[in-house]
C-alpha positions in Angstrom: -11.1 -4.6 9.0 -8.3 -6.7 10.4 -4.9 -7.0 9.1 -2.2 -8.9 11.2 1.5 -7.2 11.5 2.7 -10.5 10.3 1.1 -10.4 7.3 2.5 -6.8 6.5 5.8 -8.1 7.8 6.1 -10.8 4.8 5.9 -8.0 2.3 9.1 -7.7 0.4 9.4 -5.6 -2.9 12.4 -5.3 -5.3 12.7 -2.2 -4.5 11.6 -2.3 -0.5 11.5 -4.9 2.4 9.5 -4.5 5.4 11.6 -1.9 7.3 10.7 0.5 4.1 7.4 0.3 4.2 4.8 2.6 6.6 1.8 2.0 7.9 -0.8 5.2 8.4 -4.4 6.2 8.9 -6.3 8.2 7.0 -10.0 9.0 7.2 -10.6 5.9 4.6 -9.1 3.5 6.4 -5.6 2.3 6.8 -2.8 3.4 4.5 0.7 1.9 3.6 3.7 4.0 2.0 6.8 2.3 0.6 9.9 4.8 0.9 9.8 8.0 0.3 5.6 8.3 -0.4 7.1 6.3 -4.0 4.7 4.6 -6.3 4.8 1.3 -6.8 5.0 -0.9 -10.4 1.9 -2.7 -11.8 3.6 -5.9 -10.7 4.7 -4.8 -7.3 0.8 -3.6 -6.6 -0.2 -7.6 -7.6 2.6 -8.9 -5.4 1.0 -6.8 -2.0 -2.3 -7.6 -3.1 -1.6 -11.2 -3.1 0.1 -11.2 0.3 -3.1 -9.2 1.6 -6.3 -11.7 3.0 -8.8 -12.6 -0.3 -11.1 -9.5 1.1 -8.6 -6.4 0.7 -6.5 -5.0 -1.6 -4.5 -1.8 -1.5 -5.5 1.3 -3.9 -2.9 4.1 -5.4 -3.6 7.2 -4.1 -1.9 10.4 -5.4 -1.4 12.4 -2.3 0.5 15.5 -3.5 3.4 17.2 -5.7 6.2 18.4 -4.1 8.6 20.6 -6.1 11.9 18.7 -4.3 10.6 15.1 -4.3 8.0 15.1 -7.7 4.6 13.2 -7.0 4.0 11.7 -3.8 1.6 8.2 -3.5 0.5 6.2 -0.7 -1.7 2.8 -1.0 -5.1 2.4 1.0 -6.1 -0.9 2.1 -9.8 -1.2 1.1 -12.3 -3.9 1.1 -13.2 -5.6 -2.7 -16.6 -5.0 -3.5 -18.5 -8.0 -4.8 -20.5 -6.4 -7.1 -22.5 -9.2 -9.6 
């Protein structure tokens, strides 16, 4: 899988711009969080997943509950399946 930085660079959120917004690994792949492991709107998942080539799209991952900060998320970056 390749993803250029300038493609991740032209994300921009209501809520988040670029500087906001982190790039990880995890043993899935690559990961993106946006603030403060925060989860994203329906309509702010679309908007990534149309600045992402046709091939990806990112995935809502609930990564754990902490008792100061509530639920935490990040977003993996996975390959569509073309299933028929």
């Amino acid at each position: 899988m390749r993803l250029k930085i300038q493609t991740l660079s032209t994300i921009k959120l209501d809520r988040f711009d670029s500087s906001d917004i982190e790039v990880g690994c995890s043993d899935s792949g690559l990961t993106l969080r946006f603030g403060y492991w925060k989860k994203l709107s329906d309509s702010d998942v679309e908007k990534v997943n149309d600045i992402l080539p046709d091939y990806l799209h990112i995935v809502e991952n609930f990564v754990d509950e902490d008792d100061e900060c509530g639920e935490l998320y990040d977003y993996r970056i996975k390959r569509k399946s073309h299933e028929a």
